[in-house]
N, C-alpha and C positions, 0 to 999 in steps of 0.2 A: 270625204275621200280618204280619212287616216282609218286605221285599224281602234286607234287609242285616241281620245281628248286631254287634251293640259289644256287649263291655264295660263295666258302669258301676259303677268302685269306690264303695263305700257309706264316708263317713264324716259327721262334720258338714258343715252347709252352711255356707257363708260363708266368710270370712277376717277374723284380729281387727279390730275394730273398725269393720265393717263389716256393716251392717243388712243383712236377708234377706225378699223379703216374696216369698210365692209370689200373684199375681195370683189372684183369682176376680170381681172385680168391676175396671169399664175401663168412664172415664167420657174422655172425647175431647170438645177445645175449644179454641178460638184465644182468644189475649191479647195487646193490645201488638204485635203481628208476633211471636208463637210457637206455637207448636205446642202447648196444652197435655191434660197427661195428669195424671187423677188416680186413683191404682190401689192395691188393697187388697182389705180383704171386708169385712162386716158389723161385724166383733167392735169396731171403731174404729180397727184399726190402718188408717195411711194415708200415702200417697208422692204426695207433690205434681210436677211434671217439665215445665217448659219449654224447647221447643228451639225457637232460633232460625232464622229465616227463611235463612236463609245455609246450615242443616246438611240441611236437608229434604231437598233433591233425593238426596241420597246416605244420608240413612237412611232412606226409604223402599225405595231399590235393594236398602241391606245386610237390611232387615229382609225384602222377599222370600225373598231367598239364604237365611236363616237359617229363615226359615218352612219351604221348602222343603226345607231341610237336615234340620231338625229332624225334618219329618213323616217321612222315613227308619227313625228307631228309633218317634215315636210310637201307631203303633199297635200295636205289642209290650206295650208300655208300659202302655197304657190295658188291655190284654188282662190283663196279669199284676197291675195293682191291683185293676180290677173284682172278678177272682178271690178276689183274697184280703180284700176288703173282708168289713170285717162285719154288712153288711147292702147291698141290691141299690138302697136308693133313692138319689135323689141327692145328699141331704148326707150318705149313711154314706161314699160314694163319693169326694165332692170333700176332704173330711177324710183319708182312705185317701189322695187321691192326695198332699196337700199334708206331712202325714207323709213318704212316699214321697220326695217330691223333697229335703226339708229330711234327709233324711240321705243323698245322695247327695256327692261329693267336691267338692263347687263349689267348693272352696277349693284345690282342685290344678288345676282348672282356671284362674280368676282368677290361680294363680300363673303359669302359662305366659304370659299374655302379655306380650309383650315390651315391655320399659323406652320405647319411644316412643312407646306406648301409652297413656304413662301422662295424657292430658289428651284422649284422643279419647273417641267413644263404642262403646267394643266391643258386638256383639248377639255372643251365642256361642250354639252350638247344643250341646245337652249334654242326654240323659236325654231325649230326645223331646220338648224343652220349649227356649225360649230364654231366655237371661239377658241383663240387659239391667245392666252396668256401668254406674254412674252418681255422680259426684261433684257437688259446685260446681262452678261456679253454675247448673249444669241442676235442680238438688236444693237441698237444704239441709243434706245430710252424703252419708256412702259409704253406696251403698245398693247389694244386687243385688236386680233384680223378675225373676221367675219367671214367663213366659208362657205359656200355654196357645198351641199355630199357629193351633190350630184357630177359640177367641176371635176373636185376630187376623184371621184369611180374615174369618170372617163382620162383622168390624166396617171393614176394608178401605174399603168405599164412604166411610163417618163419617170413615176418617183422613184418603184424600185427598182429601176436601172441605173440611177445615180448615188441612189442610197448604197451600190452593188459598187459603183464605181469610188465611193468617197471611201468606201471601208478600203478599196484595196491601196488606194491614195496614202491611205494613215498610215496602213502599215511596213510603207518603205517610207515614209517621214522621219527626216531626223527633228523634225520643228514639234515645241511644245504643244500639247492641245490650243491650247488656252491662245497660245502667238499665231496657233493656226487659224484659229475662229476671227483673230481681228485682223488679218491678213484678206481673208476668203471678204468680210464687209469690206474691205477697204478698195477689193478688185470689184464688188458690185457697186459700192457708191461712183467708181468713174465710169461704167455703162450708162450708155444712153436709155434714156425711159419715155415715152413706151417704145417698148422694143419693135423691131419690123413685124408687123402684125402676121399672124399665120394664115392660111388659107381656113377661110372658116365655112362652115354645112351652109348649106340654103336655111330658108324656111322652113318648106317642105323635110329636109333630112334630118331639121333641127326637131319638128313634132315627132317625126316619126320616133326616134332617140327616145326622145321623151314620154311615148305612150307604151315604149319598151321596156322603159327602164320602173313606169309604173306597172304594169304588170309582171315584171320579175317582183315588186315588192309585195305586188296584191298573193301571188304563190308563196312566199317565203313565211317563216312562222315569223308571229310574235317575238320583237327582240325585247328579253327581257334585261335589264340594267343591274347589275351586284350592288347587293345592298350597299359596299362599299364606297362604292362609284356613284354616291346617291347625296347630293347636296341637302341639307335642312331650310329652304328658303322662308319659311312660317308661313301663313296662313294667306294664300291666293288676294291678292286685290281685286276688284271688277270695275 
């Protein structure tokens, strides 16, 4: 079902001491002049994530790139967990997929990037899905969040409306960046999680999305990746 074939060595996820959450739940809102994201599932586990009015304009750009990057391997992807899931509904499904990714190599990947790297915010595209590096002070430890593109697309209009709203926040701010980012975590850590859940698609409205959203892929060209933007992971495992 892809355009393209990779490669995805399977081991643990993560790198030591480095939390791992595979997104299923993406709650979008501004704080302070930030951008904020609060992401996880049901079970309580949960990533709080403020980014400053200063990084927007360019992690919106990289997070496209990386959508579209991603969407590459995703529909392989989605093809070969559905398959082997143990049951066809969709929490046998999103369990299947979230298994799937947490034993994927994201720890050989994390390890590629290069040392001046080490304070930005890398999105990497990997397994059909993006990872979104994250430390202090955007967090409140090392975290990697596991993205769905597809989430992402559909939630697209919510981020740049907030990303629209936290810029204009900043700029009648008399508060430091920096006091603003641990201000905006500190109003998400005393929200309730998980949040009052949204109305969500049928089944039916949920395929349909979804065989939509593959055939805008199947007409679109070839996303090709900048050499730049291109990790050295060495030589494939099988």
């Amino acid at each position: 079902m892809s355009k393209r074939k990779k490669t995805s060595p399977r081991s643990r996820a993560g790198a030591a001491g480095r939390r791992t959450v595979v997104v299923s739940m993406l709650e979008i809102g501004s704080s302070h002049g930030n951008l904020t994201l609060r992401a996880g599932h049901g079970t309580g586990q949960l990533l709080c994530i403020a980014l400053p009015a200063a990084v927007l304009s360019s992690f919106v750009t990289n997070l496209e790139q990386a959508r579209l990057d991603a969407e590459e391997e995703y529909w392989s992807v989605i093809h070969h967990v559905v398959s082997t899931a143990s049951g066809n509904n969709p929490v046998d499904v999103s369990r299947a997929m979230e298994r799937w990714l947490l034993a994927q190599n994201w720890s050989k990947v994390l390890g590629a990037v290069p040392d001046d790297h080490a304070h930005s915010l890398p999105l990497l595209s990997y397994a059909g899905h993006i990872g979104f590096r994250l430390a202090p002070p955007y967090t409140t430890g090392r975290v990697l969040a596991i993205f769905d593109p597809q989430q992402l697309h559909r939630l697209q209009p919510a981020l740049l409306h907030h990303c629209a709203a936290a810029q204009h926040q900043a700029a009648s701010s008399p508060v430091h960046p920096r006091d603003a980012v641990a201000l905006a975590l500190r109003h998400l850590s005393r929200q309730a999680w998980p949040p009052a859940p949204p109305s969500e698609p049928s089944s039916e409205e949920a395929v349909r999305y979804m065989q939509a959203r593959y055939e805008v892929f199947q007409r679109r060209s070839l996303y090709i990746r900048a050499d730049e933007n291109t990790l050295d992971l060495g030589p494939a495992v099988s």
